[in-house]
N, C-alpha and C positions, 0 to 999 in steps of 0.2 A: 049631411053629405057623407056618400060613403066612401071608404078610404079603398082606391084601388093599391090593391097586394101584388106586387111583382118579386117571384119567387124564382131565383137561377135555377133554382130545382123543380121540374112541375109536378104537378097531382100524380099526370101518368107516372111520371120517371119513379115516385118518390114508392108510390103503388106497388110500380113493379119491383123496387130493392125490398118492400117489405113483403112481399109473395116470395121470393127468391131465398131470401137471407134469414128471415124471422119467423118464428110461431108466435101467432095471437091467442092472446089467456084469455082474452074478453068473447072474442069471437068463439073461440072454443068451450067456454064455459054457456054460453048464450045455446048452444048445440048441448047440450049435457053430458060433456066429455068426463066430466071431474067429478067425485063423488065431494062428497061436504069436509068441508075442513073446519076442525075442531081445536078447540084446547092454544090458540095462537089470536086468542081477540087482544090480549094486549100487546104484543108485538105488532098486529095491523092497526092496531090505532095510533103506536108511537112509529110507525110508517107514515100514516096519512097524517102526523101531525110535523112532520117534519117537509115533507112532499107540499105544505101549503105554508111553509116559510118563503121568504124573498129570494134571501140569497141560502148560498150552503144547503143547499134543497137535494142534497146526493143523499141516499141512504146505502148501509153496508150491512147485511146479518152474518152475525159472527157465529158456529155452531159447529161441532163436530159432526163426521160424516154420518149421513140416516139420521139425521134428527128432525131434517124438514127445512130446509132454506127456499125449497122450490115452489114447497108446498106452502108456506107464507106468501109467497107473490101470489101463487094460483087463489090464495085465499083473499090476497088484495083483488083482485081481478073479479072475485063471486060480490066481493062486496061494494065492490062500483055497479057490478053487471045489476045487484038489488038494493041499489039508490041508498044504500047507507053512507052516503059521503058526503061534503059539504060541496055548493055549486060548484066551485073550483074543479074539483074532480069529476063531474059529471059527465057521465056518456065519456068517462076518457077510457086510453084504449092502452092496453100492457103489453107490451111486446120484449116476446126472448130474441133477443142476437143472437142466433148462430154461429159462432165466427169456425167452426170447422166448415159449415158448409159454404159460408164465404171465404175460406181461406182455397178451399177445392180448386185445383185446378190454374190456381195461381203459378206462376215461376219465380215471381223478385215479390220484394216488399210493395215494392211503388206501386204494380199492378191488384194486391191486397188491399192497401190503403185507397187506389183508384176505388174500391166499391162502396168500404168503409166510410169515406168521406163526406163524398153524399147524400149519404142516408144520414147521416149526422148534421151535416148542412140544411136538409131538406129539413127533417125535426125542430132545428133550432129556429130557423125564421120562421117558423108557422107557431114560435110558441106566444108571440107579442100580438097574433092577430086572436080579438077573443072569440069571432064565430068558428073558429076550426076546436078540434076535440084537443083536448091534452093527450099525448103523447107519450108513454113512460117505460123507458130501455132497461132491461134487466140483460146483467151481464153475467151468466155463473161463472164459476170457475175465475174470478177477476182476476187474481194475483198472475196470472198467466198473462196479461198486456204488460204487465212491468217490465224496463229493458234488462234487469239482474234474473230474470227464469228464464235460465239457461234453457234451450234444448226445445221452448215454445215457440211454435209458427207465426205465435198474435206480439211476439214480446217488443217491445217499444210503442207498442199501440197508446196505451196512457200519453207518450206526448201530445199525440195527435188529438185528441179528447180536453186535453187540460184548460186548452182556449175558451170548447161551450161550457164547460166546468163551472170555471171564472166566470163567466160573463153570468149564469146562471138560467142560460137558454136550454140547458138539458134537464128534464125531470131522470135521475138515475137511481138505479139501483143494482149493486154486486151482494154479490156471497160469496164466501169461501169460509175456508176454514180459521179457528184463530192462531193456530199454530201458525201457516202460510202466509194470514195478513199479517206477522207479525217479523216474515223473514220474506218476504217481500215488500209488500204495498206501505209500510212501516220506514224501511227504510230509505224512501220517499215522501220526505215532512210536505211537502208540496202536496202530494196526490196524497198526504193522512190527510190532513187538514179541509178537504173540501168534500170528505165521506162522512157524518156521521152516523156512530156506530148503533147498531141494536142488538141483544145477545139471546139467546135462543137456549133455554134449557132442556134438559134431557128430560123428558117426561118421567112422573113416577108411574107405580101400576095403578093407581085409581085412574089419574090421568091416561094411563098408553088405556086401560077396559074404557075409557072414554070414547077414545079415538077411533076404537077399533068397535064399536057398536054404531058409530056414525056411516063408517066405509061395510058395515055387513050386509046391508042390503042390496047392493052393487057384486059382493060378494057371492051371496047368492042368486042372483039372479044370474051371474055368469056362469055358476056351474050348476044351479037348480039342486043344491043340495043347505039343506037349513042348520045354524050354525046358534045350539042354546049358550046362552050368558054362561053357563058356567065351563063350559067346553072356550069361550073365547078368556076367559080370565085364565085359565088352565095354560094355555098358549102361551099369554102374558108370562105369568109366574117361570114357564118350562123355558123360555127365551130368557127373563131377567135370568136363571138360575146357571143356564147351562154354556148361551151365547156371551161370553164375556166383553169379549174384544170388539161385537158391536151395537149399535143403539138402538136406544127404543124410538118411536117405535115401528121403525124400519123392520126390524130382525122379528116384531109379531105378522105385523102387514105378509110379509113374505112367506115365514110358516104358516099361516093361516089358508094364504093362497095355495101354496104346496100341497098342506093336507087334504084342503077340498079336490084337488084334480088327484092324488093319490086317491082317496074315495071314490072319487066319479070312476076310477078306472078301474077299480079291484072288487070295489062294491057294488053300485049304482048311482041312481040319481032318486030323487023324491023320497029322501027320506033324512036325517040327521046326521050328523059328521059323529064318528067314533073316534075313542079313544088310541085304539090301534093306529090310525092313519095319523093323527098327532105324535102318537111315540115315534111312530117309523120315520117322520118327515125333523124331526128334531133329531133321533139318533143317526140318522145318516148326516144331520149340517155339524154333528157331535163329534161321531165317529163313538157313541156310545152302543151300549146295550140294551135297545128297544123293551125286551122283556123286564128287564130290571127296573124300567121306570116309574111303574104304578106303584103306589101311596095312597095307600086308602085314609091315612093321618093326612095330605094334603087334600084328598080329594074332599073330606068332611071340613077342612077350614076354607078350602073355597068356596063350598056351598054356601058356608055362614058368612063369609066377606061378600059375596052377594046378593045373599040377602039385604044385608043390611044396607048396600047401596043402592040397592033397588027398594028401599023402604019397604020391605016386606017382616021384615024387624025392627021392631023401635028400638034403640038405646037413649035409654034414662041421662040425661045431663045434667048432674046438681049442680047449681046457679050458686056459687062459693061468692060472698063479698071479699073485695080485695082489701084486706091486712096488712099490717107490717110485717115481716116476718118472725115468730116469736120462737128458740128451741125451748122452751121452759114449758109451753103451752103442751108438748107431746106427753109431758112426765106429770101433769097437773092430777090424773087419771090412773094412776099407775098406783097400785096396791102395794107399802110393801111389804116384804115376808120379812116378821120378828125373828124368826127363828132362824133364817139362812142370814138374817143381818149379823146375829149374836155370832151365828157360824163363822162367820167372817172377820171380825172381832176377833173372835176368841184363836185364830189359826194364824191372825197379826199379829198380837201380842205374843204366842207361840213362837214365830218366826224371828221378831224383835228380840227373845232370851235366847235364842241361839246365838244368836248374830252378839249378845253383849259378853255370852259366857266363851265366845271365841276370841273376844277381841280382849278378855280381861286372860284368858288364859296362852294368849299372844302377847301381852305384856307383863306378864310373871315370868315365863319362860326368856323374855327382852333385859328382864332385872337381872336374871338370875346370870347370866352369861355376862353381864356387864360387871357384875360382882367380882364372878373366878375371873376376868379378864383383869379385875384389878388389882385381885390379891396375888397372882403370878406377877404383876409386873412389879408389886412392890416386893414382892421377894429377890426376885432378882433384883434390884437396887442396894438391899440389905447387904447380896452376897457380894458386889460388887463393891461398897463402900468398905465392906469387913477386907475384903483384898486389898484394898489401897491402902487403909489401917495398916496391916500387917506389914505391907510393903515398907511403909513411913517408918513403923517402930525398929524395924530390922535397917535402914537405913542411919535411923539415930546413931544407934546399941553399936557401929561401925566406928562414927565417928568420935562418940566416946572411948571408947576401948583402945581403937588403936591398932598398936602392934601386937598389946597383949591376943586379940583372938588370933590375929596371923599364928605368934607361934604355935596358938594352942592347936590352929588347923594344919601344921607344919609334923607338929609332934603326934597328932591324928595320921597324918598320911606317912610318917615317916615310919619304916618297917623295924620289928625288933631286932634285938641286938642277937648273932648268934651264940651258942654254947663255946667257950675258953676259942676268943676271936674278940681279938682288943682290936679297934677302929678307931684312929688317931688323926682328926682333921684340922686343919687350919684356921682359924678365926677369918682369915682373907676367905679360903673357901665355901665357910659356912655365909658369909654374905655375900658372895657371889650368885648361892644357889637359891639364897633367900629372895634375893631383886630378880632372879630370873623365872621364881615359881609365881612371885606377885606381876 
């Protein structure tokens, strides 16, 4: 018995929000809107292996800008559109949300979320019935429904969402950037936790000459002017070299484009892309010196790096067994010179009698001053013991003596007698002057 489906939202309604509000990736890849996407098989595989879990079935690609976050979905969408996916995903259909063009025209929030909701609602009950297609919303720009981004029309919309989130009725997928998810949508553990993440690297240049030989035929055919490998590696290189600030391989896709409609328009059509139209189309996104560019040193190694990726040159790969690592193994091989050995030796040894007859002639000269340092000090100890000597003996020769040396220094200091002049003094007097000279 079959289960009759009663949906608040119907076919029509649900029809007309996604003609109105959404681009189909499936639909539009089914038309040959999209040139081939390259170089992202493992980022859409750890998409569709997430998108066929139960719950937590949200996926987020984390990437800086021009690296391809759009271009991963449109490449999920080529690979459902050519049955690479397991039944689950079958015939299901990718749809981008617009929400500038459903926010158009709006005046309050409620009237926003009036369109929003439905088309949400509608999605979700049609996910449990299994004859209907899978369903799968791509959000860009996500971090712009969070209620903290400021100054966005969409911001609080995440509330609205978190219910089929949870319930795990919504097949989803956001991008942005990982700076923004990580100052937005981050600081909502709620709405972290019900994304997981995939991270999106910057191509290198074998990869971006990958990329960009996938999209040249699309290329060409739009401006009918033919674009050789080593002209599109040249792009590569003159973008990684000069374009800093943006990525690969956004910033070749775009010079590439550039220079072919500068050609179609200076030059012609039906015939090769010149070098001129790549300088001029790089020095103007520069603001360099067009002339200045050419390198016949770059132009000769990119011929040979494309060679070699296009197999037009073998490189030899010696098949090395893996060793321990041994540094002894390098010198096992190594000749060595007798004579520059001796040499070496012998300018040692050299060097060593210098260094002894300095350091013997740094402590002869160390003796020698410790010597005179000691024979001055024992000199003066001598001359100062001999003073104290003296001092002592001359203190004795006092105390023996007596009075006898007083007179004798009395009769020293006392003046002679003059010519017929008798001086007639008192015994009292003569020891008065005596006690008063002592």
């Amino acid at each position: 018995m079959t289960k009759n489906w009663d949906y608040s939202v119907s076919d029509e309604q649900l029809e007309e929000l996604i003609k109105n509000y959404c681009t189909d990736f499936t639909a539009l890849e089914k038309e040959g809107r999209y040139g081939p996407i390259t170089g992202r098989d493992k980022e859409i595989s750890d998409c569709i292996l997430i998108l066929l879990q139960k719950g937590r079935k949200n996926v987020c690609f984390l990437a800086p800008a021009g690296v391809g976050k759009t271009a991963a979905v449109v490449g999920l969408a080529q690979t459902i559109v050519a049955g690479n996916v397991p039944d689950y995903l079958h015939d299901a259909r990718v749809l981008e949300v617009d929400l500038a063009r459903m926010a158009s025209g709006t005046t309050s929030r409620a009237e926003f979320q009036d369109r929003f909701l439905p088309l949400c609602k509608g999605v979700a009950e049609r996910y449990h019935n299994p004859d209907n297609r899978r369903i799968i919303l791509f959000l860009d720009e996500m971090h712009q429904i969070m209620p903290n981004c400021i100054g966005s029309s969409y911001a609080g919309l995440s509330d609205t969402m978190k219910p089929y989130l949870t319930a795990g009725d919504l097949l989803m997928i956001g991008a942005t950037t990982l700076d923004e998810f990580r100052m937005y949508v981050a600081q909502d553990p709620a709405m972290d936790r019900r994304f997981q993440k995939v991270f999106l690297k910057v191509p290198s240049i074998p990869e971006t000459y990958s990329i960009m030989k996938a999209l040249r035929p699309g290329l060409e055919k739009h401006h009918n002017v033919t674009i050789p490998n080593e002209l599109l590696m040249l792009i590569v290189h003159l973008t990684e070299e000069h374009m800093r600030k943006r990525n690969q391989p956004d910033k070749s896709i775009i010079t590439a484009d550039a220079a072919l409609a500068y050609h179609v328009m200076h030059v012609g059509i039906n015939q090769d892309l010149t070098y001129d139209s790549i300088y001029y189309m790089v020095a103007r996104e520069t603001g360099l010196n067009a002339k200045a560019m050419h390198d016949e040193k770059l132009i000769r190694k990119i011929n040979e790096e494309v060679a070699i990726i296009e197999g037009k040159i073998e490189t030899k790969e010696e098949q090395k067994e893996k060793v321990a690592y041994d540094p002894s193994k390098k010198l096992k091989d190594v000749k060595i010179d007798e004579e520059f050995q001796k040499e070496q030796e012998e300018e040692t040894k050299r060097q060593q009698a210098i260094i002894k007859a300095s350091q013997d002639s740094e402590q002869q000269q160390t003796n020698s001053e410790n010597a005179d340092s000691a024979e001055a000090i024992a000199q003066k100890l001598t001359e100062k013991i001999e003073q104290a000597l003296d001092k002592k003996l001359e203190e004795k020769l006092e105390e023996k003596l007596g009075g006898k040396l007083q007179e004798k220094r009395e009769k020293v200091e006392s003046p002679a007698p003059e010519d017929n002049v008798k001086h007639t003094t008192s015994e009292d007097a003569i020891s008065v002057s005596a006690r008063s000279k002592s």
